[in-house]
N, C-alpha and C positions, 0 to 999 in steps of 0.2 A: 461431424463435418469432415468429408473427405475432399472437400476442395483441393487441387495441385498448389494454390499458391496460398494457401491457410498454414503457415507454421510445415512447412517441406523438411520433409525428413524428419520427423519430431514422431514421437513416439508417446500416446495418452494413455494412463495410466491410471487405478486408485492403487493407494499405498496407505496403509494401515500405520497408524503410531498407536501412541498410548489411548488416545481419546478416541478414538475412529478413525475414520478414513478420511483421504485427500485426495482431490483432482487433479492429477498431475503432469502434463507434458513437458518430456526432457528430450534433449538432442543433443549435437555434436561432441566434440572429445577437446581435450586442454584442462586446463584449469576450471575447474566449479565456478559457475556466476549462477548463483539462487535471484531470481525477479521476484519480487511480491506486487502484485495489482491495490490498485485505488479504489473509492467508490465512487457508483453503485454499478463496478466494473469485475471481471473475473478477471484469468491470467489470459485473456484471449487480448487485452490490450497489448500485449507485446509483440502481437503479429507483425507489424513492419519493423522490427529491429532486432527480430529473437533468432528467426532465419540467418542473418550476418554476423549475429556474433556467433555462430557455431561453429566459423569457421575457425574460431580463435578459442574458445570453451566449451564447455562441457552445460548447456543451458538447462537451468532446471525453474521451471514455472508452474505453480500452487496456484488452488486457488485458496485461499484464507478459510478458515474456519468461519461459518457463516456464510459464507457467498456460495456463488456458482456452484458446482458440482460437492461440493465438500461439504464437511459434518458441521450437523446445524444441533449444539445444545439447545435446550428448551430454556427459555429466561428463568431465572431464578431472581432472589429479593438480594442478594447481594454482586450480580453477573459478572460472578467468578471464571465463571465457565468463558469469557467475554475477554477475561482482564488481557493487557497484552504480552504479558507474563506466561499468560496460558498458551496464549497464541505464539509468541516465541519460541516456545519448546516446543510446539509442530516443527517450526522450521530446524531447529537443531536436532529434532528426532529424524525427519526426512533428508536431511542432507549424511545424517550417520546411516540412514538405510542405504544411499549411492556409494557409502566407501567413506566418503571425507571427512576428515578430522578437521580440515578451515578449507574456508572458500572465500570470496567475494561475494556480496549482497548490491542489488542496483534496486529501488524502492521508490512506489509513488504515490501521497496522499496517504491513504488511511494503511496499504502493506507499511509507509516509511516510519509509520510513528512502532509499526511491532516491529522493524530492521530497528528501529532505535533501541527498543526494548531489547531484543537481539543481542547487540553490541554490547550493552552496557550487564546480563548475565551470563552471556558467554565470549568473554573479552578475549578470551584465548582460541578461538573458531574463526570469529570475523576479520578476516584478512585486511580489505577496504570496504567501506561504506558507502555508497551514495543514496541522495537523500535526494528527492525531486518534489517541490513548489509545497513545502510544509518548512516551519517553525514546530521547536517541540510542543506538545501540549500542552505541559505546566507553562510554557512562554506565553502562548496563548491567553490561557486563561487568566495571569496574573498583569496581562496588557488591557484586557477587555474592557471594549466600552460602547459607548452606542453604533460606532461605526462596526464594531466586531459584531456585536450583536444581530447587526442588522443583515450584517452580508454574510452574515455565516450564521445566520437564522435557525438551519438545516441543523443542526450542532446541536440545538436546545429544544426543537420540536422532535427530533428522533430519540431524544433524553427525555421523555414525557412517560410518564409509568405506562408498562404492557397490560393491553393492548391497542391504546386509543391512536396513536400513529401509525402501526400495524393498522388498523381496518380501513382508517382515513387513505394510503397510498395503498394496499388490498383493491379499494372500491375503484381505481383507475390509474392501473400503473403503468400503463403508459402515456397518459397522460403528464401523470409526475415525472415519469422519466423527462419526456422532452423538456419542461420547465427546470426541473432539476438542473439540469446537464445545459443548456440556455445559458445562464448567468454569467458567462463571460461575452466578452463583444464581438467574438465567433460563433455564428451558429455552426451546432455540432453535427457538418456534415461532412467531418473527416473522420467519424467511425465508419470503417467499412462492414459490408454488408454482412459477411460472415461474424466480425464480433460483436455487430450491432445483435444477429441473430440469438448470438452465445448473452448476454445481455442482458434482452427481452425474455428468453426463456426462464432466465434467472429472477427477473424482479416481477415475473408471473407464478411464484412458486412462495405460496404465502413467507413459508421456513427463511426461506431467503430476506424476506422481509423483516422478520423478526429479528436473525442473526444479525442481520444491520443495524437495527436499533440497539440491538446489546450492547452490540462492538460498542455504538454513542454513548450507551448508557454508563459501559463503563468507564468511560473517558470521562465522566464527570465527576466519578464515583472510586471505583476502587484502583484504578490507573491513577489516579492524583496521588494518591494514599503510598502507591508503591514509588511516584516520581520523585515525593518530600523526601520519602526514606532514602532514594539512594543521592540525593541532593545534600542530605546530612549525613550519610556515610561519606563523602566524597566522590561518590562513580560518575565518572566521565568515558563517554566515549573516547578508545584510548588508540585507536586505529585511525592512518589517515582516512579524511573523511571532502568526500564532495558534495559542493550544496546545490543542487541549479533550480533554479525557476522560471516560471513564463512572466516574461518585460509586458504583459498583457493580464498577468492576472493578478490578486489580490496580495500577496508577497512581498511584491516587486514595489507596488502604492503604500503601503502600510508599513515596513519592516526592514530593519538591517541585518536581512539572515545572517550574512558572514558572524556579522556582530554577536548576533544574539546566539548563533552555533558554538562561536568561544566560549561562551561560559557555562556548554554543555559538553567539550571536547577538549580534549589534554592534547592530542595526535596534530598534525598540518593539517589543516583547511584547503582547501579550492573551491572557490565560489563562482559561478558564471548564470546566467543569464540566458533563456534562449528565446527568439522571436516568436512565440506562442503563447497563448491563455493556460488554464490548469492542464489541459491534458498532452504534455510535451511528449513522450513517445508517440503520440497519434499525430497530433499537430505536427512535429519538426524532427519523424525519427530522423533525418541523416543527421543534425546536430546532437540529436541524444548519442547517436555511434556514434561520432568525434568522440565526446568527451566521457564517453564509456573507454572508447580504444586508446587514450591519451592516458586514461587513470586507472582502468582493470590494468596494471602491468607489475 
């Protein structure tokens, strides 16, 4: 995508870690802000807010292991390859390819639960954290109930052993995308055309599908395993930390992030709220700058 107003001045890249390689567009200079993207998104959702903050950092945009352009392990019977553990030391491995010893992390959806993971094995890297329209996992899980069940369906059908949700979204994916991405009381027609494009390409690319399921899969599975243990070791995100979510999406009716973030963080909180459903960088970028530029400092 050569578009003028697609991520200006940004520079795409693959960058090779331990596992393989990563999708990576980086830009401007200042201080390091690592973005990780949501699902069944790449790093091209930070188009309307990644441009402005380079006037102020050094922007560096992944896309996850699994998604978009980046390395897609093959499912395995324990999706190790998935956990977010694994996925974590991508990000600690590529932010030590740019130079940086710590930086700041800004996270949404399914990148916020591996920035959590993040923070909580490399306590000493993660500067600040922010965290957008997610509760931890284990919180999740240990709240669950029909209304969880119900609206976060997606969660337990992409957790279905490989390969039977793989073929089911395979046989019409864009189809599921639209329904997918639906479920808030926005229809999603503030993806714009260039990441809608980045996207589609992506959830047309079976690999792609399947990494998405693992990521799920391990969220049920061996991500629990590793959340109890550091719950009985003690570890807490220990970095200040920002919570925000969309006054429109599932969070905001269900949950007292703030609340529920203390008794995963030791550091200061800030918790806000922004006039949008799940996808706040697309929905409401100038309110995401606000409270990026008020709390990256």
């Amino acid at each position: 995508m050569n578009h003028a107003n697609f991520f200006p001045g940004f520079k795409l890249e693959e960058i090779v870690v331990r596992d393989g390689s990563l999708r990576v567009r980086h830009g401007g200079s200042g201080p390091p802000l690592l973005l990780l993207h949501g699902n069944p998104q790449t790093h091209a959702m930070w188009h309307a807010v990644a441009p402005t903050l380079t006037q102020r950092y050094q922007v560096i945009c992944p896309d996850l292991r699994g998604y978009g352009g980046s390395m897609k392990p093959p499912a395995t019977a324990d999706h190790a390859p998935y956990a977010k553990k694994a996925m974590a030391r991508d990000m600690a491995e590529l932010m030590t390819h740019f130079g940086h010893d710590t930086f700041f992390v800004g996270a949404h959806d399914r990148g916020a639960r591996v920035a959590h993971r993040l923070a909580l094995d490399f306590p000493t890297r993660v500067r600040k954290l922010a965290v957008m329209d997610i509760i931890p996992t284990l919180a999740h899980f240990e709240r669950a109930d029909m209304a969880f069940g119900l609206g976060y369906y997606h969660w337990f059908w992409f957790a279905q052993p490989h390969p039977f949700p793989e073929n089911v979204i395979s046989a019409a994916p864009d189809a599921w995308f639209r329904a997918h991405t639906s479920r808030e009381p926005k229809p999603p027609d503030f993806f714009a055309p260039d990441a809608m494009a980045d996207y589609q390409r992506a959830i047309h690319n079976p690999d792609m599908i399947r990494g998405m399921c693992e990521d799920y899969r391990a969220a049920t599975t061996i991500d629990l395993d590793h959340d109890r243990a550091s719950r009985a070791a003690g570890q807490r995100v220990t970095c200040p930390l920002l919570v925000l979510w969309g006054a429109q999406a599932k969070i905001q009716a269900w949950y007292d992030a703030r609340s529920i973030w203390s008794d995963y963080a030791s550091g200061p909180i800030t918790a806000a709220s922004v006039p949008s459903g799940h996808y706040l960088a697309e929905e409401c970028p100038n309110e995401v700058l606000t409270h990026f530029h008020n709390f990256f400092v």
